[in-house]
N, CA and C of each residue as an Amber inpcrd file, in Angstrom:
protein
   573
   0.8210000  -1.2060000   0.0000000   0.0000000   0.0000000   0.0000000
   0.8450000   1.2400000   0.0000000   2.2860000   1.0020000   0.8350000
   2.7240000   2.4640000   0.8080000   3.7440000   2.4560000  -0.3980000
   3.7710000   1.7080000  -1.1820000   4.5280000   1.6340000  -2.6490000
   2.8790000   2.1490000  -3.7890000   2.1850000   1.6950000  -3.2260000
   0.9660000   2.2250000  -4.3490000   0.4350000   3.6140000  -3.9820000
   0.9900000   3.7970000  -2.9770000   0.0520000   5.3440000  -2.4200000
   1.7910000   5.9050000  -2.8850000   2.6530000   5.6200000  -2.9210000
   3.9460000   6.2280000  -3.8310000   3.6440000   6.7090000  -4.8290000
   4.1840000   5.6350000  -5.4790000   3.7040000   5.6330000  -7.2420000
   2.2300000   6.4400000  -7.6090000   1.2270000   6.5410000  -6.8390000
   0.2690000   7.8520000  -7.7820000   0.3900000   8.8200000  -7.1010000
   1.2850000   9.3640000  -6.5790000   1.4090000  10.5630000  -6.8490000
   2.5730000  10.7940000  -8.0660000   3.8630000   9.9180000  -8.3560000
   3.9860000   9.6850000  -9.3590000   3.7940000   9.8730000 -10.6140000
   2.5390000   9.6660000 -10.9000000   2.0230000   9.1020000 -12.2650000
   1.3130000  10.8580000 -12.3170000   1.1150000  11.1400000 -11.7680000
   0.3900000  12.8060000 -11.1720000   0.8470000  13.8660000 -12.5950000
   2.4280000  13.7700000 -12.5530000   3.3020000  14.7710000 -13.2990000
   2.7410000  14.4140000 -15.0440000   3.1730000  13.0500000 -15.1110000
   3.2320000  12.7780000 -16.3780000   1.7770000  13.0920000 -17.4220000
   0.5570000  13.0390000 -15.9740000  -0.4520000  13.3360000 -16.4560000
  -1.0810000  14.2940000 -16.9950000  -0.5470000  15.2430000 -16.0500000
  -0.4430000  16.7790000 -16.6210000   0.4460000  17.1290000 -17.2840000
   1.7300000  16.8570000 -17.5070000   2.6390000  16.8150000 -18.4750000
   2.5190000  16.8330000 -20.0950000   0.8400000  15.5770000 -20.1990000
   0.0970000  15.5010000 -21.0690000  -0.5510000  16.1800000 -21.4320000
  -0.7370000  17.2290000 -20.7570000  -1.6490000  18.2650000 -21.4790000
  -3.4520000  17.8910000 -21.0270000  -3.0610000  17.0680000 -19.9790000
  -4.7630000  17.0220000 -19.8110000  -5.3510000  17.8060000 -18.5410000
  -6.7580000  18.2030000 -18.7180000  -7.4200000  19.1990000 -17.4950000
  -7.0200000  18.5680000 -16.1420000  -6.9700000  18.9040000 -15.3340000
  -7.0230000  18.4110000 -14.0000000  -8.2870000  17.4680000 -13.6890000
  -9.6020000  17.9950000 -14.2910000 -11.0660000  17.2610000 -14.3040000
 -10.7080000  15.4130000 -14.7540000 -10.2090000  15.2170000 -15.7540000
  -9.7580000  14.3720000 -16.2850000  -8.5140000  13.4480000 -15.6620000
  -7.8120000  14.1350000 -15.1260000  -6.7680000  13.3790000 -14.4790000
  -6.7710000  12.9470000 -13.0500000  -8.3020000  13.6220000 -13.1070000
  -8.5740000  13.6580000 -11.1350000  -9.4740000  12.1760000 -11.6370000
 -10.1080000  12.0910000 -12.5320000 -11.3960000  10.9720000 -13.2810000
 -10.4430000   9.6800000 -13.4300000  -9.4640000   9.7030000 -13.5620000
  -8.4350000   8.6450000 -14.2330000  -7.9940000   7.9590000 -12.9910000
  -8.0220000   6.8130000 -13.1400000  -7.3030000   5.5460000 -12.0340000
  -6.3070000   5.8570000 -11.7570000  -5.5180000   5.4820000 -10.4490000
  -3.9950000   6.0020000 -10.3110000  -3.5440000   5.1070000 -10.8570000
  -4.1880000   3.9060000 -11.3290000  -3.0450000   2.4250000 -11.4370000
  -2.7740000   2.9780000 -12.9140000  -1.6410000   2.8200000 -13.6970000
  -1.5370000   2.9860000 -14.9610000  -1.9900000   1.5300000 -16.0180000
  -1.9550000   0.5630000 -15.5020000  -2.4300000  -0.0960000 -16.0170000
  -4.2760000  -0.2300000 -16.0940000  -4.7310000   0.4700000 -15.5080000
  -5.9900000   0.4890000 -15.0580000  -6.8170000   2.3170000 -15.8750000
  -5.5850000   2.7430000 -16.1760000  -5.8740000   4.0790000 -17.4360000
  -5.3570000   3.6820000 -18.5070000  -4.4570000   2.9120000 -19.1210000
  -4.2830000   2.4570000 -20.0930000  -5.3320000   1.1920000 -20.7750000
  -6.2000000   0.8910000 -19.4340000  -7.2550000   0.1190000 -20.1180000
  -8.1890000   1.1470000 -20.6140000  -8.3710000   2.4010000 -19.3620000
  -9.3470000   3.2880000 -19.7430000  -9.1480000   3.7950000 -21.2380000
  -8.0960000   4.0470000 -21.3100000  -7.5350000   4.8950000 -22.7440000
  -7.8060000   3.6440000 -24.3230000  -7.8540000   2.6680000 -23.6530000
  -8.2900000   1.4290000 -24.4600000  -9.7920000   1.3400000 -25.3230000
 -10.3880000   1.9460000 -24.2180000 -11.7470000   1.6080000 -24.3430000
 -12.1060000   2.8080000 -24.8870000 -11.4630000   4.5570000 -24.5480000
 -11.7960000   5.3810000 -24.9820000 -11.2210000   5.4660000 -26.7500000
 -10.2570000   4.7700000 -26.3250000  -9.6240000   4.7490000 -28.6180000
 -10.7720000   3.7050000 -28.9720000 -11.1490000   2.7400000 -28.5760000
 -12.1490000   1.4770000 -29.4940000 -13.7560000   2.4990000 -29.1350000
 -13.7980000   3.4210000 -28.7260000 -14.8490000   4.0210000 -28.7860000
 -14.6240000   5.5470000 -29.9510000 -13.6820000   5.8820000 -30.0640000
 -13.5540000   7.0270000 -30.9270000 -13.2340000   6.0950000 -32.2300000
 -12.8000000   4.8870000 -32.2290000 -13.0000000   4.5030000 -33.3320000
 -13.8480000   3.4690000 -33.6210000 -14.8610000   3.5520000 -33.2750000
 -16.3810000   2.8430000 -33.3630000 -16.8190000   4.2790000 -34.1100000
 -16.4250000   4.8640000 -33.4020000 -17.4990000   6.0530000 -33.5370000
 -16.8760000   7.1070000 -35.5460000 -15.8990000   6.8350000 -35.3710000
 -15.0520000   6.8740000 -36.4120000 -15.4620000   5.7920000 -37.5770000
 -15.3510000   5.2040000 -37.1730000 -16.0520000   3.8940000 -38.2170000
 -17.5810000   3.6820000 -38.1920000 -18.0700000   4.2460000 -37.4610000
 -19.7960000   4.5020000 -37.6520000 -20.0000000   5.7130000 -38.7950000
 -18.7970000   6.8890000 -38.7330000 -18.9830000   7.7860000 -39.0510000
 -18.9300000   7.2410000 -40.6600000 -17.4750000   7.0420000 -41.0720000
 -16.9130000   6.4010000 -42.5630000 -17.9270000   5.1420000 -42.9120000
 -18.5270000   4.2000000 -42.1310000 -19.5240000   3.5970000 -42.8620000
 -20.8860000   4.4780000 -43.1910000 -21.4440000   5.7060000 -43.0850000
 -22.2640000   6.2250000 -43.3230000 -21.9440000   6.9270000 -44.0670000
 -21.0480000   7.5260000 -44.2220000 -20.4150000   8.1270000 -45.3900000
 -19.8700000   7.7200000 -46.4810000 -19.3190000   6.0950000 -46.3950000
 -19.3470000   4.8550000 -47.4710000 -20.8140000   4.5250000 -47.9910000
 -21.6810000   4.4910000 -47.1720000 -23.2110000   4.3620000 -47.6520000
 -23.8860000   5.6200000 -48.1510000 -23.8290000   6.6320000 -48.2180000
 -24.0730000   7.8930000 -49.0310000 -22.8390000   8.0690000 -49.9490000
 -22.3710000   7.8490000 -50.1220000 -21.1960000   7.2510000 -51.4670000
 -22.1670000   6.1160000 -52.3910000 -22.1340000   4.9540000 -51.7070000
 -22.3680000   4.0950000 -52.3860000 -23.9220000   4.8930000 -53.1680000
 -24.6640000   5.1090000 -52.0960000 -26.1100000   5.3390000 -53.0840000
 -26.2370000   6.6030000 -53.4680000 -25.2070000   7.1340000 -53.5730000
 -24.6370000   8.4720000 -54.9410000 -24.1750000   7.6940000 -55.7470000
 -23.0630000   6.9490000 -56.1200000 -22.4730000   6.1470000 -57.0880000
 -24.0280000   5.2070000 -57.8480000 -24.6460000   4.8020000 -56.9150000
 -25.8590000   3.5450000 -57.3200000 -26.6970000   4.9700000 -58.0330000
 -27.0760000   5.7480000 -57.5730000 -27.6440000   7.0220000 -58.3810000
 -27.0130000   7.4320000 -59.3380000 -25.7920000   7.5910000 -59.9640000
 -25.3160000   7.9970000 -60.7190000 -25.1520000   6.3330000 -62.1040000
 -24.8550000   5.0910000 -61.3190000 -25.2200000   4.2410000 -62.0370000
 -26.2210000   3.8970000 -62.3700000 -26.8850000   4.7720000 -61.8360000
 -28.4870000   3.9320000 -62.6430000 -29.0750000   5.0250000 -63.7980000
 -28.3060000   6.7380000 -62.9010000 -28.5150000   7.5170000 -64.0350000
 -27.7530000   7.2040000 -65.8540000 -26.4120000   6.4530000 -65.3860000
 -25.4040000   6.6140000 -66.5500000 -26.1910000   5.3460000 -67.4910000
 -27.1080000   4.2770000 -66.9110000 -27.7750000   3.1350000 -67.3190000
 -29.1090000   3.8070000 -67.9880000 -29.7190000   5.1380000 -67.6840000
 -30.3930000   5.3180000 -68.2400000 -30.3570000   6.1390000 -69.8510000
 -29.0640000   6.8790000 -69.2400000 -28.3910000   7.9370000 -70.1140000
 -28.1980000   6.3050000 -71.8270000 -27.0580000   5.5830000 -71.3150000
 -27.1800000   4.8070000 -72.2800000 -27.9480000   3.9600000 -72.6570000
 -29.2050000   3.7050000 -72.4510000 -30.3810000   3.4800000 -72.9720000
 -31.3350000   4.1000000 -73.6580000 -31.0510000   5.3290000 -73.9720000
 -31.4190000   6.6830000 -74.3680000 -30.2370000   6.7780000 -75.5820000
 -29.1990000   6.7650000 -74.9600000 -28.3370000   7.0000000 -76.2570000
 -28.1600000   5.7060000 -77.1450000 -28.8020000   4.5030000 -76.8820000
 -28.5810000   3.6240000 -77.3580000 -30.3470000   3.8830000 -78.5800000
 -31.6400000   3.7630000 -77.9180000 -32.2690000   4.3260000 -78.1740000
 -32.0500000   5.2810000 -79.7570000 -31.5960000   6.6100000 -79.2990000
 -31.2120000   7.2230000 -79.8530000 -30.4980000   6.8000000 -81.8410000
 -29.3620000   5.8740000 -80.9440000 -28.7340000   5.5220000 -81.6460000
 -29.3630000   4.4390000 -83.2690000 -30.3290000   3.8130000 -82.5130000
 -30.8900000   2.6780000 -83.2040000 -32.3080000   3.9900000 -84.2900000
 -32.7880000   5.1450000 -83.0460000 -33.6800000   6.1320000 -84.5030000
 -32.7840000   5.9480000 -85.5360000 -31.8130000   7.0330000 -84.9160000
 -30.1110000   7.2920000 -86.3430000 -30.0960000   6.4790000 -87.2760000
 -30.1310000   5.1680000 -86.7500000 -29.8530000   3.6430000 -87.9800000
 -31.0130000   3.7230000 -88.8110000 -32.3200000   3.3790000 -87.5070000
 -33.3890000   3.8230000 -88.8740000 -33.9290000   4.7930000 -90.1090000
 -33.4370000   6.2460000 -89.0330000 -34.3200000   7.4600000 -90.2580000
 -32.7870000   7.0470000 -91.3230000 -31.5280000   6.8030000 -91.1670000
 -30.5720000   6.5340000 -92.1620000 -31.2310000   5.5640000 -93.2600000
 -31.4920000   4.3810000 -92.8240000 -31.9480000   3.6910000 -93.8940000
 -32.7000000   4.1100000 -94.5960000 -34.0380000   4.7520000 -93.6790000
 -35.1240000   5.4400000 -94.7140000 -34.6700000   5.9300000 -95.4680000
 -33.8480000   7.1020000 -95.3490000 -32.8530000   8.0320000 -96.1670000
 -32.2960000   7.2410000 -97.1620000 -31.7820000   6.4430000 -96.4820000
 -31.1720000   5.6910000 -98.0440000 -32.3080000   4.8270000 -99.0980000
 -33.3870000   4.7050000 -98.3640000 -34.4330000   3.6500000 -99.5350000
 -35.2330000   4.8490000-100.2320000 -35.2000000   5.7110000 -99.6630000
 -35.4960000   7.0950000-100.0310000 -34.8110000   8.0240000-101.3730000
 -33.6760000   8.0690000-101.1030000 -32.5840000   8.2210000-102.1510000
 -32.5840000   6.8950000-103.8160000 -32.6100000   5.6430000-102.7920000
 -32.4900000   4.7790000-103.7700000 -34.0890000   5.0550000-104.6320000
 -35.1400000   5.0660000-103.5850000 -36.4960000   4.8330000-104.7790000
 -36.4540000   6.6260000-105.4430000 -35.8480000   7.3140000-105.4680000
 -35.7720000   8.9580000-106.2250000 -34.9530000   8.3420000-107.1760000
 -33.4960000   7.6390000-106.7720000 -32.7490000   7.1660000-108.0860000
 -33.5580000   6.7600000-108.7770000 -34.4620000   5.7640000-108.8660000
 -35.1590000   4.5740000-109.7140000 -36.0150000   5.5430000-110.2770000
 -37.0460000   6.2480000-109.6540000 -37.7660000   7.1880000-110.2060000
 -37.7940000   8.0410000-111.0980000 -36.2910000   8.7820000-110.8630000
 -35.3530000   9.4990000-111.7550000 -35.2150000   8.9070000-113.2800000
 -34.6810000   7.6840000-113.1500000 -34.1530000   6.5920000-114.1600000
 -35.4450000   6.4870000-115.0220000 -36.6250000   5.7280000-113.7880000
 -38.2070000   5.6980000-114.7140000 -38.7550000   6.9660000-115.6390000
 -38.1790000   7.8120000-115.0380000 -38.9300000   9.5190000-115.1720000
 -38.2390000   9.5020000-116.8130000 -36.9600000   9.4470000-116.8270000
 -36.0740000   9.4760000-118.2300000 -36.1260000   8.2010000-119.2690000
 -36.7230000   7.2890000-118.7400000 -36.9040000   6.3350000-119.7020000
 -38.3120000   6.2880000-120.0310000 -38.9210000   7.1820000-119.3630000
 -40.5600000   7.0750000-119.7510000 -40.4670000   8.5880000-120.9850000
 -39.5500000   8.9480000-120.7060000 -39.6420000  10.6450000-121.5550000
 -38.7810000  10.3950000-122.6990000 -38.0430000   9.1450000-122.5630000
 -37.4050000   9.0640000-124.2010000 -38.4910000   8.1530000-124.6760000
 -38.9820000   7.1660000-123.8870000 -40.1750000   5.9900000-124.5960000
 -41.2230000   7.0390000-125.2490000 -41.4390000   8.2360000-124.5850000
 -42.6090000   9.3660000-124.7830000 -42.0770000  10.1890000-126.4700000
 -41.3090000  10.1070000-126.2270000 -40.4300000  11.1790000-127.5430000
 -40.4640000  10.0900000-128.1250000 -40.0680000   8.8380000-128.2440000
 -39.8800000   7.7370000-129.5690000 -41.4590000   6.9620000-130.0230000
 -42.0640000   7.0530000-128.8920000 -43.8790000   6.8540000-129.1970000
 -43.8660000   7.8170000-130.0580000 -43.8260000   9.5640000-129.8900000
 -44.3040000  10.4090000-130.1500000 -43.8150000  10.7330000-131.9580000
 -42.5380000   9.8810000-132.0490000 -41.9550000  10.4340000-133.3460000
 -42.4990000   9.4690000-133.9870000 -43.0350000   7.9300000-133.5370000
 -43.6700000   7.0100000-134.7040000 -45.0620000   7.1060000-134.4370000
 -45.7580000   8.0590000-133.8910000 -47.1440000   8.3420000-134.5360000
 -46.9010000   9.3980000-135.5950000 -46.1270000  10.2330000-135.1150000
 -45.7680000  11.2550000-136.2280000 -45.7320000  10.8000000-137.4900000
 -44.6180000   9.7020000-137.7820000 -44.4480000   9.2550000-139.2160000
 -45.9520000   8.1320000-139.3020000 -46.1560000   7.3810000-138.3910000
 -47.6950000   6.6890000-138.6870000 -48.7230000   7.6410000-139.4420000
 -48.7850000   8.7440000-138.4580000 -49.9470000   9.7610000-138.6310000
 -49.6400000  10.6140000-140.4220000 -47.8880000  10.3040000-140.6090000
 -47.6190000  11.0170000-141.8250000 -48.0270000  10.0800000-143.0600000
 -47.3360000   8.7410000-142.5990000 -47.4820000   7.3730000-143.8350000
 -49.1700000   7.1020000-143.7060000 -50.2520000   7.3560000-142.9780000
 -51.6810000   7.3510000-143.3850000 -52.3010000   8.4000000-144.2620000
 -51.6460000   9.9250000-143.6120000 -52.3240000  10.7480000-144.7600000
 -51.3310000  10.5390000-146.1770000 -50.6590000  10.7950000-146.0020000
 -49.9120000  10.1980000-147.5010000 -50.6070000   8.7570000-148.0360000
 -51.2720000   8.1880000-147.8500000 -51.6770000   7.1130000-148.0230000
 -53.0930000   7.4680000-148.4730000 -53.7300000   7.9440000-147.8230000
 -54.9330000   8.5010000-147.7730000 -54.8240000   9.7440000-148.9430000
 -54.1130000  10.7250000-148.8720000 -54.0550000  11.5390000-150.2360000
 -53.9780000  11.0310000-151.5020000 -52.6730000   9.9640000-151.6200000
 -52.5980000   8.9270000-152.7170000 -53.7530000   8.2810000-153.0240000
 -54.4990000   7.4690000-151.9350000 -55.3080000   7.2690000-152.6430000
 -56.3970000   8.1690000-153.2490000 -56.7240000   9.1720000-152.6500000
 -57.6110000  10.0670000-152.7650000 -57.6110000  10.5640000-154.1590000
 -56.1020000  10.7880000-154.4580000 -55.7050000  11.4760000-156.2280000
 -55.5630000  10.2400000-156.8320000 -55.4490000   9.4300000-156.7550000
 -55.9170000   7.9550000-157.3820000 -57.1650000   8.2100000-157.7230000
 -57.9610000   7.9670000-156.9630000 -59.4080000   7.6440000-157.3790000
 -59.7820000   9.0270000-158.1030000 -59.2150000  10.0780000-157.8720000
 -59.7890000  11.2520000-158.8750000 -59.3780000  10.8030000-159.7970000
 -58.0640000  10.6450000-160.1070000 -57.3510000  10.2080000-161.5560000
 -58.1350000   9.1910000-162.2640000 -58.9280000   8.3560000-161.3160000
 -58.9660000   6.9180000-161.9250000 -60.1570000   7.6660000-162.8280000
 -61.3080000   8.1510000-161.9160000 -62.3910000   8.5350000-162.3640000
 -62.3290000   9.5460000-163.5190000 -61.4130000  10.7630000-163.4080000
 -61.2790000  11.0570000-165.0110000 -60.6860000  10.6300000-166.0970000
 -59.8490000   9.3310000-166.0180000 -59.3680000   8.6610000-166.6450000
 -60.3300000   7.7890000-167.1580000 -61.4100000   7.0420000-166.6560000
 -62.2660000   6.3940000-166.9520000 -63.0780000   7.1550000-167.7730000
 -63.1820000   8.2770000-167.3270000 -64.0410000   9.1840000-168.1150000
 -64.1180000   9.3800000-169.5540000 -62.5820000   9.7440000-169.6790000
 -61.7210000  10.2100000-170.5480000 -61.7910000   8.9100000-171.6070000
 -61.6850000   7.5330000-170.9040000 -61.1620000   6.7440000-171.8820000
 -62.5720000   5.9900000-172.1660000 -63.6700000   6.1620000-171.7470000
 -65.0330000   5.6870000-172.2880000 -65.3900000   7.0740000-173.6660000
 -65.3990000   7.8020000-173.4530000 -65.1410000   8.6920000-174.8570000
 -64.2660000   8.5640000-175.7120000 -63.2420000   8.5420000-175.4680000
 -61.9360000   7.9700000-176.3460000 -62.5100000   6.4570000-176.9570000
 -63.0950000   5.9840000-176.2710000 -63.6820000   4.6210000-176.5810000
 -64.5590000   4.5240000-177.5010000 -65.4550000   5.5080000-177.6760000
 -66.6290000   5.7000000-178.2410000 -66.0970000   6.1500000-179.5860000
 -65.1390000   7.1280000-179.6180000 -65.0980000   7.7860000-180.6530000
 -64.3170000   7.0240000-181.7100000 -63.4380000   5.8280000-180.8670000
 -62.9230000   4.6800000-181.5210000 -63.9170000   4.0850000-182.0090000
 -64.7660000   3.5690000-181.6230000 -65.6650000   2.5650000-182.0030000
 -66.8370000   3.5140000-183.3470000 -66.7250000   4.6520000-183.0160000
 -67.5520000   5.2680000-183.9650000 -66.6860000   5.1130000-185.7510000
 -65.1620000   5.4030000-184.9090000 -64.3510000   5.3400000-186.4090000
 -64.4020000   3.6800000-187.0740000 -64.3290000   2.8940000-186.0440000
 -64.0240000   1.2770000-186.1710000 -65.0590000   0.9810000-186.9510000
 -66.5160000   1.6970000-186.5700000 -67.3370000   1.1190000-187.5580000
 -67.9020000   1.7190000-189.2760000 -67.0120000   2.8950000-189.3830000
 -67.1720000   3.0130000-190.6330000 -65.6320000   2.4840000-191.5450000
 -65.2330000   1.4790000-191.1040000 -63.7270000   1.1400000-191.3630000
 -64.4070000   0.3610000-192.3880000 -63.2220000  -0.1070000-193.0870000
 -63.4750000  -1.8190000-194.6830000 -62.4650000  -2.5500000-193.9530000
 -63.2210000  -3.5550000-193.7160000 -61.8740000  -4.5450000-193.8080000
 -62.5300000  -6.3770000-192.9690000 -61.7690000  -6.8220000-192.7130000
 -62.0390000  -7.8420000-191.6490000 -62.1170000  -7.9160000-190.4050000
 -61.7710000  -6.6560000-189.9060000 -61.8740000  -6.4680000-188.7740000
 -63.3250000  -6.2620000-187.7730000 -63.6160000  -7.4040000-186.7270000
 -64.4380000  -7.2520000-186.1280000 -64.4800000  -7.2330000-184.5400000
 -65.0340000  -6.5560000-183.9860000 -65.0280000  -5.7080000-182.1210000
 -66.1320000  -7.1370000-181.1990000 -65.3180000  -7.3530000-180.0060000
 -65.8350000  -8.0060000-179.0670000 -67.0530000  -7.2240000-179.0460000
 -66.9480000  -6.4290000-178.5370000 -67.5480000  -5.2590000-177.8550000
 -67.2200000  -3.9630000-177.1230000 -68.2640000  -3.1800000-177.0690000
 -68.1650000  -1.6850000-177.3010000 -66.7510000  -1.2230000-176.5430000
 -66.3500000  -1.8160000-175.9240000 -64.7850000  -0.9440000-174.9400000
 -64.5000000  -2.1280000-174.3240000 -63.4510000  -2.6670000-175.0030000
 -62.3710000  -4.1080000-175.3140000 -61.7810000  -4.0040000-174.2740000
 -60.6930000  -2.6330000-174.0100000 -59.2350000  -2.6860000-173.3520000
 -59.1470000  -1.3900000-173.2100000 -58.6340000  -1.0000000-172.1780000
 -58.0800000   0.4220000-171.5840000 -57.2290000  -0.0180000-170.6360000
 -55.8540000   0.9600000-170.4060000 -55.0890000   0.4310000-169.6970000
 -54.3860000   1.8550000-169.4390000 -54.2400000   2.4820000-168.3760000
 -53.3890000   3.4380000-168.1920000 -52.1310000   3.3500000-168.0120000
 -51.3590000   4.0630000-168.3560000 -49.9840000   3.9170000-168.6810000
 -49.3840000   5.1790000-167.7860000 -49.5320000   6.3260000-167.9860000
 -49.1700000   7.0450000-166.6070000 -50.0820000   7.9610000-166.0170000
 -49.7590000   8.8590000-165.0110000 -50.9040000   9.4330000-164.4830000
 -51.4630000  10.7000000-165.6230000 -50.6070000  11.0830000-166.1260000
 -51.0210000  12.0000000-167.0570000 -51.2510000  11.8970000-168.4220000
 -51.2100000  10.3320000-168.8340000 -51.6650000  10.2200000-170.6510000
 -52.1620000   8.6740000-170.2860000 -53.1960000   8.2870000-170.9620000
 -54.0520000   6.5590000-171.2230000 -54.5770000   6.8350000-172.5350000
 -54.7380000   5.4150000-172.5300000 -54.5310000   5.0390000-173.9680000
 -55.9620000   3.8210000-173.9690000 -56.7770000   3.7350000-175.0450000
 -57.6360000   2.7510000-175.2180000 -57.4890000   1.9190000-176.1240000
 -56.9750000   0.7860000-175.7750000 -56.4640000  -0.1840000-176.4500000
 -57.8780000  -1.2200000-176.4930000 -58.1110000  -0.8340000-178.3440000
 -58.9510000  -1.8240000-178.8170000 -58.4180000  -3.4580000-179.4920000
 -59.4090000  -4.2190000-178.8270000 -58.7640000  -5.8160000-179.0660000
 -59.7170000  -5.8550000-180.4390000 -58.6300000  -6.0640000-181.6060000
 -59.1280000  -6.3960000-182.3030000 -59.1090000  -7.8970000-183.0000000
 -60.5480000  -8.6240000-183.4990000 -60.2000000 -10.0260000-183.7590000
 -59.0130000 -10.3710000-185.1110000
């Protein structure tokens, strides 16, 4: 006892030496082994309390990070999204382009087919009236030619019958035969 009632007064200096209040060092065990437990329990309590602190602050981390991953999960679902319109209105664009090419192509092959229709009715429409005029001055021709050569005929047959000879007529207008458009001739068959 009189070695332990020694020693704390002892231990007295070092305590305050430490820099601690008197309140505190008057609170503290004289045994040093018996404040070094205290001081034990006061560090596993500042660091409980320390590690209560950093796990709550690891957990508002984490569900900022989980917020920000779920934002960056939405972001690229959106840009993915996004991405797949892009592919589509592109294609459109391109079947778009391609059916204007084709159209283009149709548009110019329907406008030369239109111009090469258009130039063989032209000559159709030309080779009918030419056809149609020809005949038209045909049949005038024919008809004053016929005309022409039934008088010519007559006036033969008027001479034929005051003729001498052996000569005798089928009948009244034998043969006529035109020879060009502008001179015919009545060719009597004689027996």
């Amino acid at each position: 006892p009189s070695a332990h009632a020694a020693a704390a007064p002892a231990t007295a200096p070092p305590a305050e030496g430490a820099g601690l209040s008197e309140a505190i060092v008057a609170a503290l065990p004289p045994d040093p082994y018996d404040q070094l437990e205290v001081a034990r329990k006061i560090t596993a309590v500042a660091v409980a309390a320390r590690a209560s602190r950093l796990e709550h602050e690891a957990a508002r981390l984490r569900q900022k990070l989980a917020d920000k991953d779920r934002l960056a999960a939405e972001l690229a679902d959106r840009a993915e999204e996004l991405d797949q319109a892009l592919r589509d209105a592109d294609a459109r664009l391109r079947a778009v382009l391609d059916d204007n090419a084709k159209l283009v192509k149709e548009r110019d092959s329907l406008v030369q087919t239109s111009r090469k229709l258009a130039r063989d009715l032209a000559k159709v429409t030309l080779e009918t009236f030419k056809r149609h005029l020809m005949q038209s001055l045909g049949d005038d021709n024919s008809s004053s030619q016929e005309t022409v050569d039934i008088r010519t005929c007559e006036q033969s047959v008027a001479k034929a019958s005051s003729w001498r000879g052996t000569y005798s007529f089928d009948h009244c207008s034998p043969l006529w035969t035109m020879f060009t458009s502008s001179s015919s001739l009545c060719s009597i068959h004689l027996c």
